[in-house]
C-alpha positions as CSV (number, residue, x, y, z in Angstrom):
1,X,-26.1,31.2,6.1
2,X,-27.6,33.5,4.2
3,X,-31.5,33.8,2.3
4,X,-34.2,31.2,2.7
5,X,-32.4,29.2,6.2
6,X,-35.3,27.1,6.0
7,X,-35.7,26.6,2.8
8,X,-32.1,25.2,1.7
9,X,-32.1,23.4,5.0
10,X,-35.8,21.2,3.7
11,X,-33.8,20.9,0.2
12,X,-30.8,18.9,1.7
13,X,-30.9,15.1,0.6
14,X,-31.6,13.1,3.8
15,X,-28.7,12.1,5.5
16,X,-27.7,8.3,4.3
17,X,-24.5,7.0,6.9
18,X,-22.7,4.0,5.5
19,X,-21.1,2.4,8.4
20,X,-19.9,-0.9,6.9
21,X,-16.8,0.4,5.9
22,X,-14.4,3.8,7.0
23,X,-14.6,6.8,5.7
24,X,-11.6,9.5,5.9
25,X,-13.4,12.3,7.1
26,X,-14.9,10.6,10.0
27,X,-11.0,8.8,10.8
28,X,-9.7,12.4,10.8
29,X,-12.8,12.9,13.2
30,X,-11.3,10.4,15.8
31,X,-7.7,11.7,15.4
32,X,-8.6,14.7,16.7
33,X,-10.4,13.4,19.6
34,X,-14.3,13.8,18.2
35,X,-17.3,11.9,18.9
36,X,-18.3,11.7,15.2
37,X,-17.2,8.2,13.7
38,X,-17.9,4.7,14.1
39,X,-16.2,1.3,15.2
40,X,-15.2,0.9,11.6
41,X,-13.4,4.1,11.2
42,X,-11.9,3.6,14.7
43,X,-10.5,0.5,13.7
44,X,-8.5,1.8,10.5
45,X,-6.9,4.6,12.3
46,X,-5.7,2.5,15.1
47,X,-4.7,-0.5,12.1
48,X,-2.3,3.3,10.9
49,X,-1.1,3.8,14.1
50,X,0.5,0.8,14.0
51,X,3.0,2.1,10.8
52,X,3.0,5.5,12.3
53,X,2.3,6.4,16.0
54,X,2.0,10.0,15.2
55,X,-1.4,9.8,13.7
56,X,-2.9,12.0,15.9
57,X,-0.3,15.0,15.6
58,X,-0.7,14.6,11.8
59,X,-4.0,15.7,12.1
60,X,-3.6,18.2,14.9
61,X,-0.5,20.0,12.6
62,X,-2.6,20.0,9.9
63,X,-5.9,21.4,11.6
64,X,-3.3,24.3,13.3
65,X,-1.8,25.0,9.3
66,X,-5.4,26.0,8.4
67,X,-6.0,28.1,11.1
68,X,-2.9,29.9,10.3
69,X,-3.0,29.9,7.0
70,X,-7.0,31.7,6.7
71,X,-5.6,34.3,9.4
72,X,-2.5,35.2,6.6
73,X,-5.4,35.3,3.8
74,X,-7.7,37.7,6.1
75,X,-5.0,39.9,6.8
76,X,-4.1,39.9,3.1
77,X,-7.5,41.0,2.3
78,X,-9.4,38.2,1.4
79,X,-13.1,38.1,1.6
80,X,-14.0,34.3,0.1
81,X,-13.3,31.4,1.0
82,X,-14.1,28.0,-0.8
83,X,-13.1,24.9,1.1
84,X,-13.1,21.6,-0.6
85,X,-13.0,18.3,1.7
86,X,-14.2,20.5,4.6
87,X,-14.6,17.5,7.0
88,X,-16.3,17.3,10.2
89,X,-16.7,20.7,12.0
90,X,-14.1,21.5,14.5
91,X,-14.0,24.4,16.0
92,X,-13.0,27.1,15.4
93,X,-13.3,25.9,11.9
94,X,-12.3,28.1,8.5
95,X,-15.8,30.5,8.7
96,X,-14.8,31.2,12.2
97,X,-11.2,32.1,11.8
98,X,-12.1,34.3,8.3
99,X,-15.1,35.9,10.2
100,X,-12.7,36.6,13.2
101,X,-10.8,38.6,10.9
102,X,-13.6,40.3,8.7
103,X,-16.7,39.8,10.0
104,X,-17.9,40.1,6.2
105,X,-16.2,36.8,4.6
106,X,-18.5,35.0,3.1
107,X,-17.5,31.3,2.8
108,X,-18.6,27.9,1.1
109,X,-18.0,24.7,2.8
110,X,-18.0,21.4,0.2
111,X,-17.8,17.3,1.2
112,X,-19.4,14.4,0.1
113,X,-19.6,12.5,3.5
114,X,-23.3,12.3,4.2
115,X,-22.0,12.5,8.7
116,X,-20.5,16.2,7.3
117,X,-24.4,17.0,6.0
118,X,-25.6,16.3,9.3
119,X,-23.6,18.9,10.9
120,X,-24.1,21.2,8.6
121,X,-26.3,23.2,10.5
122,X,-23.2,24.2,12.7
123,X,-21.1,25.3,9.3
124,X,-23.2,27.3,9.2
125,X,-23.7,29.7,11.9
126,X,-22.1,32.7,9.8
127,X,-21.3,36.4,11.1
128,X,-24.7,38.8,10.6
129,X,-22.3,40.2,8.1
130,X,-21.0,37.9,6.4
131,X,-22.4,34.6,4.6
132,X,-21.6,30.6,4.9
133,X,-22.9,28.0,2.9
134,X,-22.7,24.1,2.5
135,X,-22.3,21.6,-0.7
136,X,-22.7,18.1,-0.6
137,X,-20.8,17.5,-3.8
138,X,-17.9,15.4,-4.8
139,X,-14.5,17.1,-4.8
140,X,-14.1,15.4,-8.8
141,X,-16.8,17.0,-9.8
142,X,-15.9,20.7,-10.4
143,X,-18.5,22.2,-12.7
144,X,-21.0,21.6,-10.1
145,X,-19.4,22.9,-7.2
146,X,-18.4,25.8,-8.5
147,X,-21.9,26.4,-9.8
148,X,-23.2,26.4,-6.7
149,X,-20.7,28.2,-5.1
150,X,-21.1,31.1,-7.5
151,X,-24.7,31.5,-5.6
152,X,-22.4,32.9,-2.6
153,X,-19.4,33.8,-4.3
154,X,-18.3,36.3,-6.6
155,X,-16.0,34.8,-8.9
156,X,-14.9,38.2,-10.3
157,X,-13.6,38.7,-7.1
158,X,-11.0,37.2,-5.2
159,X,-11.7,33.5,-3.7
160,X,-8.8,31.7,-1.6
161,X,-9.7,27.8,-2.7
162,X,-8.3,25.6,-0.2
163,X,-7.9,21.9,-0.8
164,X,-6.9,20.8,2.8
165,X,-5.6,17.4,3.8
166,X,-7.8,16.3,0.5
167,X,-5.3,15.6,-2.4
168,X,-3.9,12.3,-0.8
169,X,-7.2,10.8,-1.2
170,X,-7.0,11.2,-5.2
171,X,-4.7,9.7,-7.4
172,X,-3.0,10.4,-10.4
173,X,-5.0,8.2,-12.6
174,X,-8.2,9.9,-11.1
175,X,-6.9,13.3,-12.5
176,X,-6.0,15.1,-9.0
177,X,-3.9,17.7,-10.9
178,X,-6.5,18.2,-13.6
179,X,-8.6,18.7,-10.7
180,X,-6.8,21.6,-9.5
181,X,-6.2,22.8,-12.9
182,X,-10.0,23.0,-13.6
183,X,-10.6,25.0,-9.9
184,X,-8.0,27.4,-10.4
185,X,-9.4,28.2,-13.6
186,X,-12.0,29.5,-13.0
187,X,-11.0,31.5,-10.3
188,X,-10.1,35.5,-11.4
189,X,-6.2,36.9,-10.5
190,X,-5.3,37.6,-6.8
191,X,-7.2,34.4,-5.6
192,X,-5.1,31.9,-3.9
193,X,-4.7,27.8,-3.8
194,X,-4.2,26.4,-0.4
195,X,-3.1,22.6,-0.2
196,X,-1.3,20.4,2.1
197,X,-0.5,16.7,1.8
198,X,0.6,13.9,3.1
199,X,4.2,12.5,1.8
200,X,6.1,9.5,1.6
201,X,9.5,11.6,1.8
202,X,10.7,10.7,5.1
203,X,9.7,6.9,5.5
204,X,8.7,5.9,2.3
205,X,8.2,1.8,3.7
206,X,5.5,3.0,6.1
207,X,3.8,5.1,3.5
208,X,3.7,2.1,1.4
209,X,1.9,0.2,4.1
210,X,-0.4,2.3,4.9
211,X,-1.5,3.0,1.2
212,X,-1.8,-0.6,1.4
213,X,-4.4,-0.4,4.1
214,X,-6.4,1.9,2.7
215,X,-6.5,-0.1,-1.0
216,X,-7.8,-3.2,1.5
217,X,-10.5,-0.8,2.5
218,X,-11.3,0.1,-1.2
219,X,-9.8,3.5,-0.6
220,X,-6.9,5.5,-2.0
221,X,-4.0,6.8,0.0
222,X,-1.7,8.4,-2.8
223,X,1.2,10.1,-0.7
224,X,3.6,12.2,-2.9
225,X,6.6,13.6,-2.7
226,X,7.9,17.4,-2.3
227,X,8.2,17.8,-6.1
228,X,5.3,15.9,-6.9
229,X,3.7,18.0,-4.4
230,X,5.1,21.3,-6.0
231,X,3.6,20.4,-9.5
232,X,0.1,21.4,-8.1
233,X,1.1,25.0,-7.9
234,X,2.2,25.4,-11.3
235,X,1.6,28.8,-12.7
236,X,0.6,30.3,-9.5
237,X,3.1,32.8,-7.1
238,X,4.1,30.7,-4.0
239,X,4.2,33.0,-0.8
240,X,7.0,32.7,1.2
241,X,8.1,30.2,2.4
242,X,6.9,28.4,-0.7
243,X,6.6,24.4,0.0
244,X,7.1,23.6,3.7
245,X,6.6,21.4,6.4
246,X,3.0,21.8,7.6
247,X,4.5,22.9,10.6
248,X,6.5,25.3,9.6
249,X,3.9,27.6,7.2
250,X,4.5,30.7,8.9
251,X,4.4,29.5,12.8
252,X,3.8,33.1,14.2
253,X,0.8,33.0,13.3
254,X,-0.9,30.5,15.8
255,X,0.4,28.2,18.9
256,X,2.6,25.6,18.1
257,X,1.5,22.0,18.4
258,X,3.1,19.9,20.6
259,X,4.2,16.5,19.2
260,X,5.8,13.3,20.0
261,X,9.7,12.7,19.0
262,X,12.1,14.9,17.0
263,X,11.2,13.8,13.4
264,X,9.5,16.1,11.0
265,X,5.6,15.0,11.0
266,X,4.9,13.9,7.1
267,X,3.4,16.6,5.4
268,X,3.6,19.6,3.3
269,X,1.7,22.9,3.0
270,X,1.7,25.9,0.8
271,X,-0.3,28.7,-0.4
272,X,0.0,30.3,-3.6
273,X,-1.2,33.2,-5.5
274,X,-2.8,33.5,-9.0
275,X,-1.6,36.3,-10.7
């Protein structure tokens, strides 16, 4: 954190927790083995476990593709980082990785989970040399993130935007490609978009019913296909090796993640430059 610590900490709304019904940030929470989540959410994940055991590794794969992906992006000389969807700190989480790299990063963390608000004092525990900083703002609404991001970013400048495990959560109907249009925008040439997703490739049944358990929740699950997965990068350079499994976005660059059977876990990742 950079500034007045004290004085953006006061100006935070107080922290409001609804626990009557699940919330995905605090679900991906328990996959991963955290202490931050409730009965309810603990109850959905294990109602998903029942259509796909592998719940657990979807979340750990996709945890291990960030990490891998901000090392690629600090050693390609990024310096800013705005993470939309950020989720429930894990470390080492995306400020620590960038700041690993180049202790001058300066990143902005964005949710709109009140639980993720709470914890924002760890987010923020930035380098001396670089900055972090944390919006409670919902993902749909654009204009104001990126207005308060540009209090800690320079958009003239370089920013990788990364949309992690967030774009299954909106649907078509709820403009999730508009969304990415309006974010990558605004964002100056040699910044990069970096998404993965859940997909309904390999066992389309079981994506079905678990998009089902989530509308039962009043939630949206809105899996997608490789080429509907694709269309969010339109315009933009994809680095090699373009659209892949989560787990295989450049595995060199971290430890691989051990998981249960032979079959691909149902996800795609990619990172892509704006040129």
């Amino acid at each position: 954190m950079t500034g007045n610590d004290t004085d953006a900490a006061a100006a935070r709304p107080a922290v409001q927790i609804d626990t009557s019904k699940p919330h995905p940030a605090r679900m991906y929470d328990w996959f991963l083995g955290g202490k931050d989540n409730y009965p309810v959410d603990e109850e959905m994940a294990r109602q998903l476990l029942t259509i796909d055991a592998r719940g657990r590794d979807m979340a750990r794969v996709n945890r291990a593709f960030m990490h891998r992906a901000i090392r690629w992006l600090g050693a390609e000389g990024v310096r800013q980082y705005l993470d939309i969807g950020t989720g429930i700190p894990t470390e080492p989480n995306l400020h620590q990785i960038a700041q690993q790299v180049a202790p001058e990063s300066r990143i902005v963390y964005c949710d709109n989970d009140p639980i993720v608000l709470a914890h924002a004092e760890a987010l923020l525990r930035s380098a001396p040399e670089g900055a972090t900083e944390y919006i409670q703002a919902d993902a749909r609404d654009p204009e104001a993130i990126l207005e308060h991001a540009g209090k800690v970013l320079d958009f003239t400048r370089p920013v990788a935007l990364s949309l992690l495990a967030l774009l299954h959560f909106v649907d078509d109907e709820d403009g999730a490609y508009e969304l990415v249009g309006r974010l990558v925008d605004r964002l100056p040439p040699g910044s990069y978009l970096v998404l993965s997703h859940v997909t309904c490739d390999f066992d389309p049944e079981g994506a079905a019913k678990a998009r089902a358990v989530y509308r039962g929740r009043g939630l949206t699950l809105r899996p997608r296909t490789r080429e509907e997965f694709a269309r969010f990068f339109d315009g933009l350079a994809l680095v090699e090796p373009g659209v892949s499994l989560t787990a295989e976005w450049h595995p060199e660059l971290g430890e691989p993640v051990p998981v249960a059977g032979d079959d691909p876990i149902p996800g795609y990742a990619a990172v892509a430059r704006k040129v």
